[in-house]
C-alpha positions as CSV (number, residue, x, y, z in Angstrom):
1,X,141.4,89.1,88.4
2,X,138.3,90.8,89.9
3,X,135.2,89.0,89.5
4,X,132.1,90.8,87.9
5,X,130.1,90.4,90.9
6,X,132.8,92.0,93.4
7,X,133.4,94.7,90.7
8,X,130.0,95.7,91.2
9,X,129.5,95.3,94.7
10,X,132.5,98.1,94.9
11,X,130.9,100.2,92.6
12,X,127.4,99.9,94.6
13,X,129.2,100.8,97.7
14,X,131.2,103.7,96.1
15,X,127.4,105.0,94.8
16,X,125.7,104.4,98.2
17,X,128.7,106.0,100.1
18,X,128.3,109.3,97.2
19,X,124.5,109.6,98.4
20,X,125.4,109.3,101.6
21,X,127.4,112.2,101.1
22,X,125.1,113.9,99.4
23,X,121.9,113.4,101.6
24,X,123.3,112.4,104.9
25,X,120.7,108.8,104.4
26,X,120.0,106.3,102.2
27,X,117.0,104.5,101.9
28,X,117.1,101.0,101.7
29,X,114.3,100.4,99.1
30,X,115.9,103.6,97.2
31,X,118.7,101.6,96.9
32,X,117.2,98.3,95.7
33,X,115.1,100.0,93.1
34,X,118.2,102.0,91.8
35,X,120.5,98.9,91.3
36,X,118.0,96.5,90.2
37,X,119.2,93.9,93.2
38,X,117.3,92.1,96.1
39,X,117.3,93.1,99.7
40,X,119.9,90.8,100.8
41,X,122.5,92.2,98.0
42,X,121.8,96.0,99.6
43,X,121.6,94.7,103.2
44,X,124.7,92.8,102.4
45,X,126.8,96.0,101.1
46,X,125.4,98.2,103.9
47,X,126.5,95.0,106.6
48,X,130.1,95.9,105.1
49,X,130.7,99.4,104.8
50,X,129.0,99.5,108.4
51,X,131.9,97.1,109.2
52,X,134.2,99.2,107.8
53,X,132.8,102.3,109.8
54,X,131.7,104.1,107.1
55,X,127.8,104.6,107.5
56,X,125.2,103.7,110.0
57,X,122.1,101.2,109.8
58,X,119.0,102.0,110.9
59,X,115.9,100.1,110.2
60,X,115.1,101.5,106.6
61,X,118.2,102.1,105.0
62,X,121.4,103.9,106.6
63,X,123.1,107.4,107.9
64,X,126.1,108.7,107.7
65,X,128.7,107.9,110.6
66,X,129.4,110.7,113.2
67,X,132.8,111.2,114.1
68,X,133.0,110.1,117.6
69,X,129.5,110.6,118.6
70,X,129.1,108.6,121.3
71,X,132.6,108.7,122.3
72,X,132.4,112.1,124.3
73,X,128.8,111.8,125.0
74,X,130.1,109.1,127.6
C-alpha cells in the first residue's frame, strides 16, 4: 500500500508537470506557496521528474524539456 506521503508527492509532480504544460515554467516559490511544503520537498520532486527527463531546472524553478535540443545543435 502507497503511503500518504508518496501519494502526494505523485500528485505534486502530476500538478507541476500540468503547469508545465500549461506555461512552459514553473516557479520554484510558486510552487512552495501552492502546496504548502518547504523548498527541499519542491526541490526534491523537481530533482526527480528532471531524472526522469521530464522538465528542466533552472535556478528559480524549472522549464519544460526540449525534445533533443542539444542533440542536433552538436
Amino acid at each position: 500500500m502507497m503511503s500518504i506521503e508518496n501519494r502526494q508527492s505523485i500528485q505534486r509532480q502530476q500538478t507541476i508537470l500540468l503547469l508545465l504544460a500549461l506555461d512552459g515554467k514553473v516557479f520554484s516559490e510558486t510552487l512552495k506557496q501552492r502546496f504548502n511544503v518547504s523548498d527541499n520537498i519542491i526541490l526534491n520532486d523537481m530533482i526527480s521528474l528532471e531524472k526522469a527527463g521530464l522538465l528542466k531546472r533552472i535556478e528559480a524553478g524549472a522549464i519544460v524539456v526540449e525534445v533533443c535540443s542539444e542533440s542536433k545543435e552538436k
